[in-house]
mmCIF file of the protein (N, C-alpha, C, O) and its ligand, coordinates in Angstrom:
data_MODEL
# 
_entry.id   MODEL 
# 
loop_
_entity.id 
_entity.type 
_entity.pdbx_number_of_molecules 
1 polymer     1 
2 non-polymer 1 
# 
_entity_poly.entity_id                      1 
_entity_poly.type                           'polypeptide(L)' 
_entity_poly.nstd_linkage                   no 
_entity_poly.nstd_monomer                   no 
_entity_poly.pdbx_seq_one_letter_code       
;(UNK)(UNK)(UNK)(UNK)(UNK)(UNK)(UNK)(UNK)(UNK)(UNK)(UNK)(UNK)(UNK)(UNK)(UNK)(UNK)
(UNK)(UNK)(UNK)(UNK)(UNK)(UNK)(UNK)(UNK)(UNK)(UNK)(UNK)(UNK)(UNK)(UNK)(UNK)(UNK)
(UNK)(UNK)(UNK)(UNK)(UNK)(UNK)(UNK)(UNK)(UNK)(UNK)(UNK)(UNK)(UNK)(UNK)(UNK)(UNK)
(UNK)(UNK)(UNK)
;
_entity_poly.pdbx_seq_one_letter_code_can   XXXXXXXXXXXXXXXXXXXXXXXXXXXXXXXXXXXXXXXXXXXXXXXXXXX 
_entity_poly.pdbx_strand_id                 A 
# 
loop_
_entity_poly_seq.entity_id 
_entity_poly_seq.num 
_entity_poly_seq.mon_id 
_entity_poly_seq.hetero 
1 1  UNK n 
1 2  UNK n 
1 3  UNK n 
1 4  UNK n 
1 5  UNK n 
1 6  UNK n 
1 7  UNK n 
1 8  UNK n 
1 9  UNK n 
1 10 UNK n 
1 11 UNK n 
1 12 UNK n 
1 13 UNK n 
1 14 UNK n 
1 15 UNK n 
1 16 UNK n 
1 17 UNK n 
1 18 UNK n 
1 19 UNK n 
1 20 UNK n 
1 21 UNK n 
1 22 UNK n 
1 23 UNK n 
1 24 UNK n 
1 25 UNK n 
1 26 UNK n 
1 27 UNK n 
1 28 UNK n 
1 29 UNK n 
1 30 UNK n 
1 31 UNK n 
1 32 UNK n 
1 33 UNK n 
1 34 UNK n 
1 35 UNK n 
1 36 UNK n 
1 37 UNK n 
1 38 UNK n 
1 39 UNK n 
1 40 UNK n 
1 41 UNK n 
1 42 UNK n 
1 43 UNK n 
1 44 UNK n 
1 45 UNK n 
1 46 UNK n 
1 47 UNK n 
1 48 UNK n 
1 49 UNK n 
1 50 UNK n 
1 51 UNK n 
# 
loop_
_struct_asym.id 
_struct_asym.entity_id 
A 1 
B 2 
# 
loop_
_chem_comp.id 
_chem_comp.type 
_chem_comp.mon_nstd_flag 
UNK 'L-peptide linking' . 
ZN  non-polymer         . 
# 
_pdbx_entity_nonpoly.entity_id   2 
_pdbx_entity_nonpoly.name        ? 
_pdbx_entity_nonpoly.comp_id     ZN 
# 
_pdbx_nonpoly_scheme.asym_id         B 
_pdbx_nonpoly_scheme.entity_id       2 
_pdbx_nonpoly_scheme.mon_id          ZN 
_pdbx_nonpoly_scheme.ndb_seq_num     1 
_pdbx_nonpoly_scheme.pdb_seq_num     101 
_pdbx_nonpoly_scheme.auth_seq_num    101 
_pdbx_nonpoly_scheme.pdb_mon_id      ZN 
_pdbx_nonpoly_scheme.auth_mon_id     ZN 
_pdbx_nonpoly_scheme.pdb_strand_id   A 
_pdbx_nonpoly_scheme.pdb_ins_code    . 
# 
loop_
_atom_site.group_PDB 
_atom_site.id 
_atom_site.type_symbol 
_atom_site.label_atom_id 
_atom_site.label_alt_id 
_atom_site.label_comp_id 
_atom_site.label_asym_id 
_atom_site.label_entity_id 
_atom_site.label_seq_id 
_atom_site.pdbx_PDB_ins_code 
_atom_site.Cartn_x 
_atom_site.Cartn_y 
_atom_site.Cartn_z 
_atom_site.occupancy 
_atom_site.B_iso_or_equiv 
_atom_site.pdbx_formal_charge 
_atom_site.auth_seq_id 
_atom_site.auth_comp_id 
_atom_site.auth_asym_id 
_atom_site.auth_atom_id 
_atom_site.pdbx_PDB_model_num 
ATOM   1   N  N  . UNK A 1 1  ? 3.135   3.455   -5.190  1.00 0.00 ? 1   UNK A N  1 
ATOM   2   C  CA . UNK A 1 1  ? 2.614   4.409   -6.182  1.00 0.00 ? 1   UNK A CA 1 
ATOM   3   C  C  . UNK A 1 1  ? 1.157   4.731   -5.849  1.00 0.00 ? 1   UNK A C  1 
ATOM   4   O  O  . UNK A 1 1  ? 0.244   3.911   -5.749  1.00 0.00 ? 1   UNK A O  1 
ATOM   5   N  N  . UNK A 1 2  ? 1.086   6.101   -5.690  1.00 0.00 ? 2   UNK A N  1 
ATOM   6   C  CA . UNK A 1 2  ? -0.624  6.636   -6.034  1.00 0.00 ? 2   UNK A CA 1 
ATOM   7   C  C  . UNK A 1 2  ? -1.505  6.147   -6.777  1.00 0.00 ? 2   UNK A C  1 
ATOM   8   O  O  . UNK A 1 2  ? -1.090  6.208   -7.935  1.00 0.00 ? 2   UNK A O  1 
ATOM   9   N  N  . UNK A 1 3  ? -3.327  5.317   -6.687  1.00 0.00 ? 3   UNK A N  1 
ATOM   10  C  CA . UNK A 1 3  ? -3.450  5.235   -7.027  1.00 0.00 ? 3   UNK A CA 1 
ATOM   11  C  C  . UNK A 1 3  ? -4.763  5.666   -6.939  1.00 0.00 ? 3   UNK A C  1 
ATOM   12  O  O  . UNK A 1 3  ? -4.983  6.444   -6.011  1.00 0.00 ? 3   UNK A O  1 
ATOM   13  N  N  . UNK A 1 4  ? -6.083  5.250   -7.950  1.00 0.00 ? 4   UNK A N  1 
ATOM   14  C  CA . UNK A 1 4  ? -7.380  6.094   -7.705  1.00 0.00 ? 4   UNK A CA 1 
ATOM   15  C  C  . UNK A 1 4  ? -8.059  4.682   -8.841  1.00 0.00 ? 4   UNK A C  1 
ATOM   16  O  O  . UNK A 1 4  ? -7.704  3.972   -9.782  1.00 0.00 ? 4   UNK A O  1 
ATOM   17  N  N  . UNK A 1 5  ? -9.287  4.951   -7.906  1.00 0.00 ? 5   UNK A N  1 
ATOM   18  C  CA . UNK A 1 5  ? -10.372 3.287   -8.215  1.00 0.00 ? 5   UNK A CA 1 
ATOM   19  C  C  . UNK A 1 5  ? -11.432 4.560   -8.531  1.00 0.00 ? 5   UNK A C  1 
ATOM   20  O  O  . UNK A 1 5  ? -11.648 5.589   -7.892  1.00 0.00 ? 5   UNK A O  1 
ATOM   21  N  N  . UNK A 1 6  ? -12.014 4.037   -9.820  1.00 0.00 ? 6   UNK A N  1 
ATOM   22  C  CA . UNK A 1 6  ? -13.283 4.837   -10.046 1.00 0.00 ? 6   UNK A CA 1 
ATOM   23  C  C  . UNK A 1 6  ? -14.409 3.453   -10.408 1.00 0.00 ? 6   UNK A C  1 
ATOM   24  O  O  . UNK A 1 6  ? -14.243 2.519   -11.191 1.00 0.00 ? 6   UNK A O  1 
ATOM   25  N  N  . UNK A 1 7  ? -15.573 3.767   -9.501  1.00 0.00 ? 7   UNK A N  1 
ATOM   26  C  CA . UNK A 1 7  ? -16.350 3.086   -9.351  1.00 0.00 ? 7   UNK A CA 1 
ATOM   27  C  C  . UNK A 1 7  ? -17.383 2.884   -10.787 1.00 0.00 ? 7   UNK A C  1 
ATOM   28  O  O  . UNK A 1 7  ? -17.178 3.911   -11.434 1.00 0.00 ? 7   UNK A O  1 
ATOM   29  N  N  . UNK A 1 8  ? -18.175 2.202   -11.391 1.00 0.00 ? 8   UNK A N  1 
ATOM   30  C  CA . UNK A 1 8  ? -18.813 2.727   -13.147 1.00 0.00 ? 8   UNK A CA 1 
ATOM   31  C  C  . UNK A 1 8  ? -20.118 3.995   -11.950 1.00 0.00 ? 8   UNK A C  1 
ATOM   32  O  O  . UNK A 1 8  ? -20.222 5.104   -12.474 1.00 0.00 ? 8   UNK A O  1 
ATOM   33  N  N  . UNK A 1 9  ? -20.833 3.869   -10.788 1.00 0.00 ? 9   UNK A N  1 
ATOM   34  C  CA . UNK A 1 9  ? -21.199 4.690   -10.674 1.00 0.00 ? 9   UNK A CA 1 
ATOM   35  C  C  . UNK A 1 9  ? -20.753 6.121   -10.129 1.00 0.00 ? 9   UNK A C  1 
ATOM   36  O  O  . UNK A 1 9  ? -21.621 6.871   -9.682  1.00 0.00 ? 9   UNK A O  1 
ATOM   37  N  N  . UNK A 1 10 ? -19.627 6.452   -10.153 1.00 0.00 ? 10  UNK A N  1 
ATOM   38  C  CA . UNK A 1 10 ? -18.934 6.967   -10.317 1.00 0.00 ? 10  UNK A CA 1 
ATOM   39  C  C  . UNK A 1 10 ? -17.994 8.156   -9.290  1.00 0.00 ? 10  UNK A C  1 
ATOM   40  O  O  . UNK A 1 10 ? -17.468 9.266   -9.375  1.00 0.00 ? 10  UNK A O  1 
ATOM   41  N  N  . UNK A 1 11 ? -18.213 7.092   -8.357  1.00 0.00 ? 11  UNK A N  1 
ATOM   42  C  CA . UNK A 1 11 ? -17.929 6.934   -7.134  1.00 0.00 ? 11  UNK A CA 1 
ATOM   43  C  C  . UNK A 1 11 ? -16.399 7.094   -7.118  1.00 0.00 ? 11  UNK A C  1 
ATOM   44  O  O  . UNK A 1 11 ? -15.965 6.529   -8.121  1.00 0.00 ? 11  UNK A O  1 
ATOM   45  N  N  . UNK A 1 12 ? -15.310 7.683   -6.323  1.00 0.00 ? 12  UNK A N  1 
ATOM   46  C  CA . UNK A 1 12 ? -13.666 7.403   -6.748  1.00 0.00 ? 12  UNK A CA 1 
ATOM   47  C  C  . UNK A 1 12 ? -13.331 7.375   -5.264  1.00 0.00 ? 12  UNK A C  1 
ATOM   48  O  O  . UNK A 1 12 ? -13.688 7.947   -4.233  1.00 0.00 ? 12  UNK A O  1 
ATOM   49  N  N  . UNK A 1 13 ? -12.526 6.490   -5.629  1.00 0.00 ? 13  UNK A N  1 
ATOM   50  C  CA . UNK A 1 13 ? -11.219 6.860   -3.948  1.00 0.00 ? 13  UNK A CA 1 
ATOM   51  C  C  . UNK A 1 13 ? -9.822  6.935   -4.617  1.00 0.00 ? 13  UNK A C  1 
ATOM   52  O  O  . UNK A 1 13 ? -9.676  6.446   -5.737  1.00 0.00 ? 13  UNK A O  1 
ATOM   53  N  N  . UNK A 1 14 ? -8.594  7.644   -3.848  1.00 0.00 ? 14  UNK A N  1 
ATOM   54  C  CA . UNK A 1 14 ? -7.656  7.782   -4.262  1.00 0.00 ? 14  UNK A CA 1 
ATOM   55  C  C  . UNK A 1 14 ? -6.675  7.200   -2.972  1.00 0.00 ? 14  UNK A C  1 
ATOM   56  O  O  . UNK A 1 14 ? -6.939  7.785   -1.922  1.00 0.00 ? 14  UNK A O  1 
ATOM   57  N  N  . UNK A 1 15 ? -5.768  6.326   -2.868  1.00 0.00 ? 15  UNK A N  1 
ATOM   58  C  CA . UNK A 1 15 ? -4.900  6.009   -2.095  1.00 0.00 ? 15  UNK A CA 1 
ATOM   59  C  C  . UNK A 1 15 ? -3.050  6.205   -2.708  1.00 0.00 ? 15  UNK A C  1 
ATOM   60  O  O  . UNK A 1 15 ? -2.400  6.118   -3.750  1.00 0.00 ? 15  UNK A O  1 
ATOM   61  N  N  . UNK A 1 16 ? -2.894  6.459   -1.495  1.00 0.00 ? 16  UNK A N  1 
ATOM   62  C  CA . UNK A 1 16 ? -1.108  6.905   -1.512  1.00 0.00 ? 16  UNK A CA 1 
ATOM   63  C  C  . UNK A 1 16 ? -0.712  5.672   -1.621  1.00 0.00 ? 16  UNK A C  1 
ATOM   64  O  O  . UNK A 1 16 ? 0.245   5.462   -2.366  1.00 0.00 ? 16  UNK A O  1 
ATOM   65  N  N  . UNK A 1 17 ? -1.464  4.316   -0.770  1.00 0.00 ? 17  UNK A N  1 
ATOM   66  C  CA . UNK A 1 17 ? -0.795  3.448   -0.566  1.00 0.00 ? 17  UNK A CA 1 
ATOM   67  C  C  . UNK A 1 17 ? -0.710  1.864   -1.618  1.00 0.00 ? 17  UNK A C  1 
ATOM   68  O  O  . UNK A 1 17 ? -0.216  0.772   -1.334  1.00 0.00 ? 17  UNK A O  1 
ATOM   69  N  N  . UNK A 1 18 ? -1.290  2.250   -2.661  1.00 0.00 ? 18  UNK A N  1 
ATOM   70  C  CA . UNK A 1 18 ? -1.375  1.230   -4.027  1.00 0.00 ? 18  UNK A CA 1 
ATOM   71  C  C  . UNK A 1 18 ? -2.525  0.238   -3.912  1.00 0.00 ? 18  UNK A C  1 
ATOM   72  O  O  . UNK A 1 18 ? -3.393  0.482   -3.074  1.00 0.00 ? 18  UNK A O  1 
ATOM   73  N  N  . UNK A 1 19 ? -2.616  -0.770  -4.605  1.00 0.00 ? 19  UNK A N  1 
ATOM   74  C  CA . UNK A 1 19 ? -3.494  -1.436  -4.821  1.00 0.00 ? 19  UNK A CA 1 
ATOM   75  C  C  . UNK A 1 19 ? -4.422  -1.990  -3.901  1.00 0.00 ? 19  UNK A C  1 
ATOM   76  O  O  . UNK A 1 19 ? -5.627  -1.981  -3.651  1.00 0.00 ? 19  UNK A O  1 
ATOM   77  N  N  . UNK A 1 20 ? -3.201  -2.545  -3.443  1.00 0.00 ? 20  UNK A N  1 
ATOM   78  C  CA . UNK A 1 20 ? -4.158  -3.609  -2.298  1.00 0.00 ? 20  UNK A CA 1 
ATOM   79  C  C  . UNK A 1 20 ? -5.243  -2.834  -1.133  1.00 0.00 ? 20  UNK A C  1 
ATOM   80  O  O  . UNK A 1 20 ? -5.960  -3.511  -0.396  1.00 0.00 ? 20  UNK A O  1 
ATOM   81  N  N  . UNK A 1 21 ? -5.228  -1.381  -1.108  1.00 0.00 ? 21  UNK A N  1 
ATOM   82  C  CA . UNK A 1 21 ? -5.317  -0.483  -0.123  1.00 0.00 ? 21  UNK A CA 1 
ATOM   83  C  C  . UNK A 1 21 ? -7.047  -0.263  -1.056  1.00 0.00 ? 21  UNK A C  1 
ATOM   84  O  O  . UNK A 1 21 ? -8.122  -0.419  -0.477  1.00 0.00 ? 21  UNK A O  1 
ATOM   85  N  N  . UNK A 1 22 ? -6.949  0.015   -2.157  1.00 0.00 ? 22  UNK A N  1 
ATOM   86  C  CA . UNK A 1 22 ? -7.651  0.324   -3.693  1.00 0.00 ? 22  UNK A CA 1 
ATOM   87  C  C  . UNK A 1 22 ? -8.811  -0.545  -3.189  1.00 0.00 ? 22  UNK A C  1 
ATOM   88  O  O  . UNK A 1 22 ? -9.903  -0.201  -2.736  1.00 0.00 ? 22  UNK A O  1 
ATOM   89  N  N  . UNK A 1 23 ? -8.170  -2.029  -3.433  1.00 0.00 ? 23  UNK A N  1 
ATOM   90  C  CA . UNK A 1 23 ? -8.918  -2.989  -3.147  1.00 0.00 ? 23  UNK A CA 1 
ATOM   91  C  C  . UNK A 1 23 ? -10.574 -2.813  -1.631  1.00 0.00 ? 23  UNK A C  1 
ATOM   92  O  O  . UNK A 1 23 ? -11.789 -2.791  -1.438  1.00 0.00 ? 23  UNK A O  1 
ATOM   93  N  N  . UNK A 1 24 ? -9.120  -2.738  -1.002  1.00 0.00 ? 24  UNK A N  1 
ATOM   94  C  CA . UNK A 1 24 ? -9.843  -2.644  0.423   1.00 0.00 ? 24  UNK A CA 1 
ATOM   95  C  C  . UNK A 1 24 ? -10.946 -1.437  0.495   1.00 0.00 ? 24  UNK A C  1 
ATOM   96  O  O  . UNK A 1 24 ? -11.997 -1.521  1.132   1.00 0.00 ? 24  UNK A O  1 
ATOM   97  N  N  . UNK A 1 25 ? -10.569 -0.414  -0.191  1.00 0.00 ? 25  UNK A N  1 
ATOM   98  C  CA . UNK A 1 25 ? -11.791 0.904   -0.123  1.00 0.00 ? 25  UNK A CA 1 
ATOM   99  C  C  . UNK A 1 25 ? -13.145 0.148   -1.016  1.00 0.00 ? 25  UNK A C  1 
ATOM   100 O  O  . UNK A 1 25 ? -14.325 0.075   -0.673  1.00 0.00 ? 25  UNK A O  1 
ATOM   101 N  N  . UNK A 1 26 ? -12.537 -0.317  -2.152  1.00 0.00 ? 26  UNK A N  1 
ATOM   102 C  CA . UNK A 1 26 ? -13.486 -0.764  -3.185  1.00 0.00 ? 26  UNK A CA 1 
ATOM   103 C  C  . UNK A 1 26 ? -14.507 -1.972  -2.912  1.00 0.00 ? 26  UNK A C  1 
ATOM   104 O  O  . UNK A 1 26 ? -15.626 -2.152  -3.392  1.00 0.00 ? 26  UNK A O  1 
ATOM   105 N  N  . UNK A 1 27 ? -13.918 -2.599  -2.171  1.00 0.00 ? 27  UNK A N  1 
ATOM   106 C  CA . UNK A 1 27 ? -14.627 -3.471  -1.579  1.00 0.00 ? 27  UNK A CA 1 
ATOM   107 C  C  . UNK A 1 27 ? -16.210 -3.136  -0.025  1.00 0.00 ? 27  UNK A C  1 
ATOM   108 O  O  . UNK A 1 27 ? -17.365 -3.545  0.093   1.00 0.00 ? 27  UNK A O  1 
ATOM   109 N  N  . UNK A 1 28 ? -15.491 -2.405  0.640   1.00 0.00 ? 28  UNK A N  1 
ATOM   110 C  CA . UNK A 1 28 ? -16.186 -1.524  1.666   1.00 0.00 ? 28  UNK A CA 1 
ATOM   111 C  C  . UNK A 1 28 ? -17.482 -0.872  0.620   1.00 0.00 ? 28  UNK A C  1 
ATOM   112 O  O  . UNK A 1 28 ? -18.680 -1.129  0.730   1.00 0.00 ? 28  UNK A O  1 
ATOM   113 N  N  . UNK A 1 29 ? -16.959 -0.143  -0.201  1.00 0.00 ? 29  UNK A N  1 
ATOM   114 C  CA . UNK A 1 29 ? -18.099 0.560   -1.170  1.00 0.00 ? 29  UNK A CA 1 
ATOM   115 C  C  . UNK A 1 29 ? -18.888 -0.257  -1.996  1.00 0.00 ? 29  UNK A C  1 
ATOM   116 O  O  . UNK A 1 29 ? -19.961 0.318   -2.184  1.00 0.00 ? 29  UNK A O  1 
ATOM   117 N  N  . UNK A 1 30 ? -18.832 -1.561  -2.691  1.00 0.00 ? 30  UNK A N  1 
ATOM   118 C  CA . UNK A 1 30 ? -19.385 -2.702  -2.821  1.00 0.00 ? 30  UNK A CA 1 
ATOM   119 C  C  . UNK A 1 30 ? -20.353 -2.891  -1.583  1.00 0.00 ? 30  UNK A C  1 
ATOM   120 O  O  . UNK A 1 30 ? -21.581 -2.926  -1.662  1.00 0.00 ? 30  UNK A O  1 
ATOM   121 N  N  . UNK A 1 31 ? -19.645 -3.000  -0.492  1.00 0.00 ? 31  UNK A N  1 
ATOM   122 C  CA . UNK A 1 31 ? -20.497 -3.990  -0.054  1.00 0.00 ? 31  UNK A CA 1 
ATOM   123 C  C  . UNK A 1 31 ? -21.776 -2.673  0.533   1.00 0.00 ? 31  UNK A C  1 
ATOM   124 O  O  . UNK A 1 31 ? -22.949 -3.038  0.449   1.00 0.00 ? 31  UNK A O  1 
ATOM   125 N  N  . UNK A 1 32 ? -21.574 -1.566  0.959   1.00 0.00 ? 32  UNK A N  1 
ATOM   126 C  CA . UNK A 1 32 ? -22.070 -0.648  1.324   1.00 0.00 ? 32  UNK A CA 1 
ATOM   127 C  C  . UNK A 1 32 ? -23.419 0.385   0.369   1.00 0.00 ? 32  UNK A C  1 
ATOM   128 O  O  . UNK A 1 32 ? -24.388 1.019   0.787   1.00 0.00 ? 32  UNK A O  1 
ATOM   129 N  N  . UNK A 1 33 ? -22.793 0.108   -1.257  1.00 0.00 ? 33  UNK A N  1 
ATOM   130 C  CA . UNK A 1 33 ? -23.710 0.673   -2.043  1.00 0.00 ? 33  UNK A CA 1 
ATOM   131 C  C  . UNK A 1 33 ? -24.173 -0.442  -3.122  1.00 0.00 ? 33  UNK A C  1 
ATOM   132 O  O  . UNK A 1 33 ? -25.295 -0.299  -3.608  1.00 0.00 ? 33  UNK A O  1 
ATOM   133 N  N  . UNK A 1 34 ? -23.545 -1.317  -3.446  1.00 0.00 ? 34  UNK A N  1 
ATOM   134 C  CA . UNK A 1 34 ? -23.859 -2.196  -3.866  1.00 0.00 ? 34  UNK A CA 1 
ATOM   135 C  C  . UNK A 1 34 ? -24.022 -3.561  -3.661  1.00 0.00 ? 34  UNK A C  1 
ATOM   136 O  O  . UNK A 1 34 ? -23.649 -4.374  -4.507  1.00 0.00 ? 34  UNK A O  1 
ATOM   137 N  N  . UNK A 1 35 ? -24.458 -3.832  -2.788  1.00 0.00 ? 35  UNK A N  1 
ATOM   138 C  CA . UNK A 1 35 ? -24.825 -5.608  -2.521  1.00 0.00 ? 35  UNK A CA 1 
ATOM   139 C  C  . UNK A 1 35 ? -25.235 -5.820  -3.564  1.00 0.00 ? 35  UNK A C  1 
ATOM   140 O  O  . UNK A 1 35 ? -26.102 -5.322  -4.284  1.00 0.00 ? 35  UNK A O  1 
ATOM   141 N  N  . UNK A 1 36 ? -24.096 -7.143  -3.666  1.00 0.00 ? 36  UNK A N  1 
ATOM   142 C  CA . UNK A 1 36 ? -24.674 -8.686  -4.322  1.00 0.00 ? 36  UNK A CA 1 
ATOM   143 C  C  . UNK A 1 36 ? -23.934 -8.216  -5.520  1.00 0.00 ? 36  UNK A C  1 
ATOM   144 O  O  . UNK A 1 36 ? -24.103 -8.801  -6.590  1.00 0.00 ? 36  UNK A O  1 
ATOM   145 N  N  . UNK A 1 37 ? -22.952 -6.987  -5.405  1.00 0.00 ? 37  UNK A N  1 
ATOM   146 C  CA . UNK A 1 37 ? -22.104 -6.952  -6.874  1.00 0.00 ? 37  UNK A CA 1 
ATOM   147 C  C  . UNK A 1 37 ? -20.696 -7.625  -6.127  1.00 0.00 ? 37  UNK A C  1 
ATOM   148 O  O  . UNK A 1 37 ? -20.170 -7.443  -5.029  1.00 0.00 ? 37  UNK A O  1 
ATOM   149 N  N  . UNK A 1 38 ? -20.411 -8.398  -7.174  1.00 0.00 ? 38  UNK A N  1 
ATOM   150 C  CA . UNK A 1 38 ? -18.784 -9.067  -6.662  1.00 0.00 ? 38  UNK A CA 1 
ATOM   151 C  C  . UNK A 1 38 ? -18.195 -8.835  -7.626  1.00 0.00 ? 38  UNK A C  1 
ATOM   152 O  O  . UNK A 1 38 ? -18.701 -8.886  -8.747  1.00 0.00 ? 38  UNK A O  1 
ATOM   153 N  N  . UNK A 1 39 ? -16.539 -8.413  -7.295  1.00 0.00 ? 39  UNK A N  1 
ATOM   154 C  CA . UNK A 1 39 ? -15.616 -7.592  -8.347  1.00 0.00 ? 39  UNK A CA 1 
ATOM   155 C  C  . UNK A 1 39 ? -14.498 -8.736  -7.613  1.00 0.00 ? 39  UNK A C  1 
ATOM   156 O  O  . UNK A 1 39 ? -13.978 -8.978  -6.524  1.00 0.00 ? 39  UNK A O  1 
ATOM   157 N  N  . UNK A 1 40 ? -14.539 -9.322  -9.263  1.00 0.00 ? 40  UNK A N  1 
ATOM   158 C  CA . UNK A 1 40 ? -13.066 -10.480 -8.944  1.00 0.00 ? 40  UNK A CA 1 
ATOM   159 C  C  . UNK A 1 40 ? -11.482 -9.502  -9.055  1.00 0.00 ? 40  UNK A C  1 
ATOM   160 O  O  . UNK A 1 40 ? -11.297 -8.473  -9.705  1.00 0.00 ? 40  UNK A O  1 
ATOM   161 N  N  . UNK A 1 41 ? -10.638 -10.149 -8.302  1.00 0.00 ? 41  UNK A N  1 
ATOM   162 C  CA . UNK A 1 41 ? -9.364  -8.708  -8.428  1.00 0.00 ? 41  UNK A CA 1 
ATOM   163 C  C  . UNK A 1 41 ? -8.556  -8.263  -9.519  1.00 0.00 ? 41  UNK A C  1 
ATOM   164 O  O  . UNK A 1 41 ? -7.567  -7.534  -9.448  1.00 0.00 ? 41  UNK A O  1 
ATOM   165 N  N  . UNK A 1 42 ? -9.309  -9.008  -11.001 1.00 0.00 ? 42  UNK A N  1 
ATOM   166 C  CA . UNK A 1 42 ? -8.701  -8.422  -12.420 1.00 0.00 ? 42  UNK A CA 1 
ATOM   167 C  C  . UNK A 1 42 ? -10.079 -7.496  -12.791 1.00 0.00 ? 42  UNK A C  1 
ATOM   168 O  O  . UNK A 1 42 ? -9.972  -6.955  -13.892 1.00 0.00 ? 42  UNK A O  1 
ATOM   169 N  N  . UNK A 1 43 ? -11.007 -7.289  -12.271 1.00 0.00 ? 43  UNK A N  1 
ATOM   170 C  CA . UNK A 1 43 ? -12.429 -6.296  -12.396 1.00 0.00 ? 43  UNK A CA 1 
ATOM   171 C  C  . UNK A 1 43 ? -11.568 -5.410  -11.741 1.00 0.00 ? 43  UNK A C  1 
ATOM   172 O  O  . UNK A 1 43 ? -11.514 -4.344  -12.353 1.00 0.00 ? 43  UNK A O  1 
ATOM   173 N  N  . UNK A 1 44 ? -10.806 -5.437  -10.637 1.00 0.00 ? 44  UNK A N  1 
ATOM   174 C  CA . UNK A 1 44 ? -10.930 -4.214  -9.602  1.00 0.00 ? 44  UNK A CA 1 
ATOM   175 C  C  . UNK A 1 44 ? -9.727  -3.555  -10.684 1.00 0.00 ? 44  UNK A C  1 
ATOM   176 O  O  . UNK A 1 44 ? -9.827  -2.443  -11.202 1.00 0.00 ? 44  UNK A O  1 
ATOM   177 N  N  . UNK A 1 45 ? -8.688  -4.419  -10.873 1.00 0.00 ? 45  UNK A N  1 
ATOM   178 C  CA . UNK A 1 45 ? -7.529  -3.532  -11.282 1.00 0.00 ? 45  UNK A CA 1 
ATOM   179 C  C  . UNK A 1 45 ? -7.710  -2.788  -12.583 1.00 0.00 ? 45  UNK A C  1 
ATOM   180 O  O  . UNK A 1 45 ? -6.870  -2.070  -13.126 1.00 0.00 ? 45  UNK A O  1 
ATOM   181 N  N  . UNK A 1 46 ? -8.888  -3.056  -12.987 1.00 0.00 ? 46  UNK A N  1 
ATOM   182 C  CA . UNK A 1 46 ? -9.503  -2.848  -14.581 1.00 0.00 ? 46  UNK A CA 1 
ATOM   183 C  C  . UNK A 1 46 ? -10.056 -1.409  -14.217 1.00 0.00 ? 46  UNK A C  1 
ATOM   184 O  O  . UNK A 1 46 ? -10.179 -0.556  -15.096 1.00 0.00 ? 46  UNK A O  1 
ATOM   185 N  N  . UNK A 1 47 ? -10.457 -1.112  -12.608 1.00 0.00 ? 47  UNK A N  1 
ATOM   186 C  CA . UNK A 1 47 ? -10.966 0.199   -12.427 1.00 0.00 ? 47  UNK A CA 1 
ATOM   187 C  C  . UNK A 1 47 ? -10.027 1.332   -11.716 1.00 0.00 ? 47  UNK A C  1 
ATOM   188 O  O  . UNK A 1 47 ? -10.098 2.551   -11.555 1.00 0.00 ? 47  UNK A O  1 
ATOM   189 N  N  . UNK A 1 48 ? -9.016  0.188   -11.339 1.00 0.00 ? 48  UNK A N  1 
ATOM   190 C  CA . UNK A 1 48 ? -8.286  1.539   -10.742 1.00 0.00 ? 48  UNK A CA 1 
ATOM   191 C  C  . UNK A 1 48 ? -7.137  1.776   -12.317 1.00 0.00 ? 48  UNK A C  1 
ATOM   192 O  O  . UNK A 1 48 ? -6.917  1.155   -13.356 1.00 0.00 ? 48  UNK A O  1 
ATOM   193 N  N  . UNK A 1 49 ? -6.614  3.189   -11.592 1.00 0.00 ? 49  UNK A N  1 
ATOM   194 C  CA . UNK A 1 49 ? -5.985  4.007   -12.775 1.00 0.00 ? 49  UNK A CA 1 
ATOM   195 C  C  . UNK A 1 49 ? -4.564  4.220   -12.075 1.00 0.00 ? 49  UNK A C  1 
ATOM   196 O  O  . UNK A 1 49 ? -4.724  4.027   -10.870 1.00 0.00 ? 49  UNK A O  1 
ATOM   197 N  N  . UNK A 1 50 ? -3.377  4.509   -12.332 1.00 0.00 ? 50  UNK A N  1 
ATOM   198 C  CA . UNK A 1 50 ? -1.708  5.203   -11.990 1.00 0.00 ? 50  UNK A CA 1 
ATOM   199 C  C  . UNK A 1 50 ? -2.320  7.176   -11.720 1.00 0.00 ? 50  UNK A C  1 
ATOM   200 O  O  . UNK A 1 50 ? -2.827  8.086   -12.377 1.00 0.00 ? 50  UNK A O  1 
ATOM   201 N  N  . UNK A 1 51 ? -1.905  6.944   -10.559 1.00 0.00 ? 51  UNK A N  1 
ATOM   202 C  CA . UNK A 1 51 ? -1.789  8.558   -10.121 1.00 0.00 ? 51  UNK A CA 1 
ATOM   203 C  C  . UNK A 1 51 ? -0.306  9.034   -10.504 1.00 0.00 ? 51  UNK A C  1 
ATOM   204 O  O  . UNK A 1 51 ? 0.046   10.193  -10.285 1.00 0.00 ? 51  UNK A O  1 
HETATM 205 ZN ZN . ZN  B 2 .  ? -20.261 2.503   -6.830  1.00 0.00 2 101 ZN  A ZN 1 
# 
């Protein structure tokens, strides 16, 4: 299932390929715009949404 991670700054990615994929973008963008923020994986699923 489609899904889409919106960042609180408000940042989004959208993947075809579901969560774990979600994860992996969301994490890259963590570490890239936000150092030293850590998103445990019930934070992450709290930001992504059902496409
Ligand atoms: Zn962000």
């Amino acid at each position: 299932m489609a899904k889409m991670g919106v960042c609180a700054c408000g940042w989004t990615v959208i993947s075809p390929l579901g969560q774990e994929d979600i994860k992996k973008h969301v994490m890259i963008h963590l570490k890239d715009n936000h150092p030293g923020t850590i998103l445990t994986d019930e934070d992450i699923r709290r930001l992504t949404r059902d496409l």
